[in-house]
C-alpha positions in Angstrom: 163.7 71.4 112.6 165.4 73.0 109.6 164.3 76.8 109.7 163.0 78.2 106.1 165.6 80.9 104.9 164.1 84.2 103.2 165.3 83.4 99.7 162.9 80.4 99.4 159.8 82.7 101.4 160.8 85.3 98.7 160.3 81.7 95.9 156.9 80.8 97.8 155.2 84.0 97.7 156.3 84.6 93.9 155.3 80.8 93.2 151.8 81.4 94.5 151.0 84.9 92.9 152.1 83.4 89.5 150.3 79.9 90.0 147.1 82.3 90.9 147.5 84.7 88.5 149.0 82.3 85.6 152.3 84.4 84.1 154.5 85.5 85.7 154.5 88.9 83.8 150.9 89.4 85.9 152.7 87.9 89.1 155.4 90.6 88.8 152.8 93.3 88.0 151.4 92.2 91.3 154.6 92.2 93.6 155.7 95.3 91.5 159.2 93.3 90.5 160.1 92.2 87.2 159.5 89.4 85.4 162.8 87.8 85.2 162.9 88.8 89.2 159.7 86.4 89.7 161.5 83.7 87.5 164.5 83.3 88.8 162.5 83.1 92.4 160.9 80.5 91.3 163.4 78.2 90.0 165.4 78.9 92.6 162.5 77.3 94.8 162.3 74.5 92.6 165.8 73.8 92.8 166.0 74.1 96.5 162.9 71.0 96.4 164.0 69.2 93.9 160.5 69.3 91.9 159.0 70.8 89.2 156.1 73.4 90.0 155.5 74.4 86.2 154.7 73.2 82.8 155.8 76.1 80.8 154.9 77.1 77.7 155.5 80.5 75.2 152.1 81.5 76.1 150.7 79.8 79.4 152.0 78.2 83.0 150.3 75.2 84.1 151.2 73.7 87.9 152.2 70.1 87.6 150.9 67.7 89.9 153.5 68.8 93.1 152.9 72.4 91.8 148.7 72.1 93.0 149.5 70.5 96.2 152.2 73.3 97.1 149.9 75.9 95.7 147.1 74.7 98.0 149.9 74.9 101.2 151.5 78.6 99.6 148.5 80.5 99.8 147.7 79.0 103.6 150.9 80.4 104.5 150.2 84.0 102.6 147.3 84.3 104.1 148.6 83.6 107.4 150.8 86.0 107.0 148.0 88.6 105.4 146.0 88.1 108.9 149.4 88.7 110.9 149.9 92.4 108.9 145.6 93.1 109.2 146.2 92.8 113.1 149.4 94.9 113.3 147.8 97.4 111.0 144.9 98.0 113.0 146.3 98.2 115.8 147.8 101.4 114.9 146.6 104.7 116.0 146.8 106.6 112.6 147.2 105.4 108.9 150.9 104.9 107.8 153.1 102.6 105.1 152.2 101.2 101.7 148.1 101.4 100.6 147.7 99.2 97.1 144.6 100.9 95.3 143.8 99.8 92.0 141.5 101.9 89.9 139.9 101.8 86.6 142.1 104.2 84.3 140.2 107.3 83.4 138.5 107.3 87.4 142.0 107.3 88.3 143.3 109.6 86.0 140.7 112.4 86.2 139.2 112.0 90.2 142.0 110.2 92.3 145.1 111.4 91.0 144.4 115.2 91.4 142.9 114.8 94.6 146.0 112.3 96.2 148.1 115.6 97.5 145.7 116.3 99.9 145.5 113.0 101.5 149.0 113.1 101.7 148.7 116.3 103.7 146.6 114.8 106.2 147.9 111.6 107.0 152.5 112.4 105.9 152.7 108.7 106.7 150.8 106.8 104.3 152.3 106.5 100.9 149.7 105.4 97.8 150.9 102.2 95.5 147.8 103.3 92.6 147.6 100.7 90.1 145.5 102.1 86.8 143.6 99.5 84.2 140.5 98.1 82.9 141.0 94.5 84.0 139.1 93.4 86.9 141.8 92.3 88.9 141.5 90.0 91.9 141.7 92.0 95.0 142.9 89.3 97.3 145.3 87.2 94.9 147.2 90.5 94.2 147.3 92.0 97.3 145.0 95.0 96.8 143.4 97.1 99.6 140.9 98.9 98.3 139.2 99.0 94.7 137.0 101.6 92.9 135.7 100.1 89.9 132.2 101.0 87.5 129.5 98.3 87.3 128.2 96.1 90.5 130.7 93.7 91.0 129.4 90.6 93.7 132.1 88.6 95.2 131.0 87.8 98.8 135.0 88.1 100.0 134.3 91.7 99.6 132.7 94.6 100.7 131.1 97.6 98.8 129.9 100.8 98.6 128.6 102.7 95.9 130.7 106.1 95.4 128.7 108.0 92.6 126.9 107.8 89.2 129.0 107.0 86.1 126.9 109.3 83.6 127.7 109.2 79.7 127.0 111.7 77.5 127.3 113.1 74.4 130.2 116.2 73.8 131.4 118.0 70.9 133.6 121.5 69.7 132.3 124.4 69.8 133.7 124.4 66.5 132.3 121.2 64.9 128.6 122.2 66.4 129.0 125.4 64.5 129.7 123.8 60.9 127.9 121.0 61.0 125.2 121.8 63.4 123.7 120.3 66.8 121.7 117.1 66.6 118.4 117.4 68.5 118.0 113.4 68.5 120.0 110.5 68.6 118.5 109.6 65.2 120.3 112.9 64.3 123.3 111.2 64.6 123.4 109.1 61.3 124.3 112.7 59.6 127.8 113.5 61.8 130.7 112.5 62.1 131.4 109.8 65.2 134.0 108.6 67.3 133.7 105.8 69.5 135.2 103.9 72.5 136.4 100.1 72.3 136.5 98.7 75.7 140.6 96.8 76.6 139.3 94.4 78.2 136.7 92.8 75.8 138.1 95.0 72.5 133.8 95.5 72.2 133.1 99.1 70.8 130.6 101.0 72.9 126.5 101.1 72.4 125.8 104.4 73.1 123.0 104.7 75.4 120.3 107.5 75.6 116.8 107.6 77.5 114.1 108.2 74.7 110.6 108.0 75.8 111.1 107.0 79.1 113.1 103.7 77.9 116.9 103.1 77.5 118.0 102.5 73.9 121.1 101.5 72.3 123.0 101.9 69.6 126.3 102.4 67.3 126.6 105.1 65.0 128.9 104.7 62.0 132.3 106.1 63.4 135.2 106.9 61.7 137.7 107.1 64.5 137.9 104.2 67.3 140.1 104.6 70.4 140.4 102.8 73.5 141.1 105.3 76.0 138.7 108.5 77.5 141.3 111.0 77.0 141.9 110.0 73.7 138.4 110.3 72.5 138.1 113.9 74.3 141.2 115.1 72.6 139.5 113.7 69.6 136.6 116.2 70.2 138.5 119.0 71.0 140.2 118.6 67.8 136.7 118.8 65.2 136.8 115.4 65.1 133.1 115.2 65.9 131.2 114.1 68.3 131.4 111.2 71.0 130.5 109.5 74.3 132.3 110.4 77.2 132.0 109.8 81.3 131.1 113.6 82.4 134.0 113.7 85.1 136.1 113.4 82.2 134.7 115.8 79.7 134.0 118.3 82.3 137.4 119.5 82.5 137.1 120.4 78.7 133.7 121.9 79.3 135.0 124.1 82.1 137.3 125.5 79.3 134.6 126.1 76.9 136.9 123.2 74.6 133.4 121.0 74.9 129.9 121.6 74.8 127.6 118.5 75.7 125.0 117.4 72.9 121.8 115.4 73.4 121.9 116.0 76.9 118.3 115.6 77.9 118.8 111.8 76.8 122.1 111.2 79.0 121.9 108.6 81.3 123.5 107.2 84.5 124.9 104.1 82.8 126.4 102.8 86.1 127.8 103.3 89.4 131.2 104.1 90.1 131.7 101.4 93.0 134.9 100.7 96.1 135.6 97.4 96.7 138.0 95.9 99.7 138.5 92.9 101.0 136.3 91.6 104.4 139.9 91.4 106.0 140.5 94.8 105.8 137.4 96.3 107.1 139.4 97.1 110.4 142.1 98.7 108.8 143.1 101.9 109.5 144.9 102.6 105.9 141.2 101.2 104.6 139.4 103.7 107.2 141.5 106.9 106.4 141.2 105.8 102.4 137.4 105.3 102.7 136.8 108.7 104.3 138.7 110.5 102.1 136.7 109.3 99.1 133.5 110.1 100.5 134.9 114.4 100.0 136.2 113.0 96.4 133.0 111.6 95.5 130.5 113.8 96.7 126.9 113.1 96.4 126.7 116.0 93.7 129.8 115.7 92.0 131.3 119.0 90.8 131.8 117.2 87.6 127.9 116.7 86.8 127.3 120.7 87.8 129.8 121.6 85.1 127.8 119.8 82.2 124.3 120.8 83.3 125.6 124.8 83.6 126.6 124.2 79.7 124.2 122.6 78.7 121.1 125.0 80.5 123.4 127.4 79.0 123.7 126.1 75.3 120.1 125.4 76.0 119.1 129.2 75.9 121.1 130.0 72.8 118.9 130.6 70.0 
């Protein structure tokens, strides 16, 4: 029996990633290689079979009729191999190698990343492949170990638990607040200046939420400055630009440093929970075991972020 040679392994697993993921631009993303890298695999492979896997197009790959019946046998093999790694993982003593976390971008930016040196401390072994965005990427097709993500997300391959509240609320300048005012009300709002969020991965701009009479309401002042990113709003604040909606783990960094004062507090709300994900076949893993513990310390059940805001705000609260 002909024995398969690595370079058509290396075309089979970069064939099935971009046949799940459809581009190969994602594909590469996944196996963190290039594009052209994930091409070139894959015609090699169909070269070496003599078939076509893809249609191709500017904007889209579509498997051909060979292409869904190797798909099908790829990702038998892949997972195969995904259950041969699991066992050798866990049966390990201590975490060590490559952990793929994906995260969305601002819980990444402002919780994980400036907490990571101290996981490396503990366990010198285990090295961190973090992978930023607001896509909800698929945690098995790409590989991912574990996942922290806001919202509920149900997808019976995988296993939860809730980390901590994602609380939105409303921050301004010291500056701003001084010439123009504080708003007492979210009707208030209609008379300031407003900058907004617009969600990536929908391009929706944000309804602001506040709790008003015991109910939740919604709504979307008149902005003049729209931005897609957290940290681009808050620098937005920080600069006069008026006021906005941020998580409170990010504007609490700028509230420590009296750049940010939170406005309308009383109405904030806990919009949603910040949420880790993994898949069901790494629930014996001890890179998943060491990862999960660590975040329990990182998200504690009263976040250091939240204690900032309500210290400014009990203390804007007592200003005349």
């Amino acid at each position: 029996m002909e024995q398969i040679g690595l370079d058509r392994l290396t075309g089979l697993i970069a064939f099935a990633r971009a046949a799940s993921l459809g581009s190969y631009t994602a594909a590469a993303r996944s196996l963190a290689i290039s594009p052209s890298a994930v091409s070139k695999s894959v015609q090699r492979l169909e070269q070496q079979l003599g078939l076509p896997l893809f249609t191709r197009t500017t904007r889209s790959l579509t498997l051909t009729t060979e292409g869904r019946d190797l798909h099908e046998r790829a990702l038998r093999l892949l997972r195969e191999a995904e259950d041969i790694e699991q066992a050798v993982l866990t049966a390990k003593a201590a975490p060590s190698g490559v952990l793929r976390v994906a995260a969305a971008l601002p819980v990444g930016t402002h919780i994980l990343a400036p907490n990571l040196a101290r996981l490396k401390a503990r366990f010198p072994q285990l090295s961190i492949d973090l992978r930023l965005g607001d896509e909800f990427v698929d945690l098995i097709e790409e590989g991912i170990d574990v996942a922290i993500r806001v919202g509920e997300l149900a997808d019976s391959r995988l296993i939860s638990r809730r980390l901590a509240s994602h609380r939105l609320c409303a921050f301004a300048s010291p500056a701003y607040l001084a010439a123009r005012g504080t708003p007492r009300h979210p009707d208030d709002l209609a008379q300031h200046d407003c900058v907004n969020f617009r969600f990536q991965s929908s391009g929706q701009v944000l309804r602001w939420p506040f709790m008003v009479g015991g109910r939740v309401i919604e709504m979307t002042p008149r902005s003049w400055a729209i931005a897609n990113t957290s940290d681009a709003i808050a620098e937005l604040l920080v600069s006069q630009g008026g006021i906005g909606i941020s998580p409170t783990y990010v504007a609490a960094r700028y509230v420590a440093r009296g750049e940010l004062l939170p406005v309308l507090s009383e109405f904030a709300i806990d919009r949603a929970p910040i949420t880790a994900l993994w898949p069901q076949s790494r629930r014996n893993n001890p890179n998943v075991r060491a990862f999960l513990g660590f975040l329990e310390e990182v998200f504690p059940a009263q976040p250091s972020w939240d204690a900032v805001i309500a210290a400014a705000a009990n203390g804007q609260a007592a200003l005349p």
